[in-house]
N, C-alpha and C positions, 0 to 999 in steps of 0.2 A: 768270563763270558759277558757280553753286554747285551740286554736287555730293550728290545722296542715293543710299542703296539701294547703296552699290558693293559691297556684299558678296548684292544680289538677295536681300533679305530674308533673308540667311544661305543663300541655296541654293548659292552658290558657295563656301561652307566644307564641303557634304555632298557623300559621293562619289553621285554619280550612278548609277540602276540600269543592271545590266551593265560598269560601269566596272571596268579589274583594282584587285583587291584592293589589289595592291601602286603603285598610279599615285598622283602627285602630286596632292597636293588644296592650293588658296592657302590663305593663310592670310588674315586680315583686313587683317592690313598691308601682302601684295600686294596685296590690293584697294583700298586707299586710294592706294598707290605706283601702281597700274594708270589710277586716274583720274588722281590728280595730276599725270602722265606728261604728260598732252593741257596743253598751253600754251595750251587756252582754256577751263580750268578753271581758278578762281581760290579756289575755297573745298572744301573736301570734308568734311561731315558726318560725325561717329562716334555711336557709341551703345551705351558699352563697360560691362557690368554690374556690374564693379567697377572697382575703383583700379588692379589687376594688369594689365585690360584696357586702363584708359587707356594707363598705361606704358609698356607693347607696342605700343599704337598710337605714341604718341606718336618709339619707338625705331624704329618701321618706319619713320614718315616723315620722322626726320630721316634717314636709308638715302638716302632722294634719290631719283630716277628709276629704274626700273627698266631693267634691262639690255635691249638688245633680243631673246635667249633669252628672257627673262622673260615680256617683252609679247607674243612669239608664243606662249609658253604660255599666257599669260592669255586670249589670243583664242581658241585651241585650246578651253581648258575651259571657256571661256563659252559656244563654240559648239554642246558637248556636252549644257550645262546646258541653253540655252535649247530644243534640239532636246527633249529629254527632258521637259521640264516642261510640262507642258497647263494654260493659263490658260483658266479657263471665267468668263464673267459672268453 
């Protein structure tokens, strides 16, 4: 399976309105670490604007899997995110 968007078009790098100031926001590379996590993802897409970004990318996910803290954080603030953002068509 291949993997797009794990960063939600970047909305999972923006803190969310009403979020505290001070809360944890992933970074890109949890979000790539967040997909790659599922063992029936086999590819996961980046789309980093520069060299610096690759890098980082590329240092997240040699990191490996994420912690299971991790992954319930990462559900946590997905769930915030996705509550939060109003998709209109």
């Amino acid at each position: 399976m291949i993997s797009y968007t794990a960063t939600r078009w970047s909305y999972l790098l923006r803190r969310p309105k009403n979020y505290p100031k001070d809360g944890r926001i992933p970074t890109a590379g949890e979000c790539y670490r967040f997909v790659l996590s599922n063992p029936d993802v086999d590819v996961c897409l980046t789309a980093p604007y520069n060299e610096k970004q690759l890098l980082e990318n590329i240092k997240a996910i040699q990191a490996g899997p994420l912690s299971e803290d991790d992954m319930n954080f990462m559900r946590r603030f997905g769930d915030i995110v996705h509550h939060t953002k109003k998709w209109f068509m």
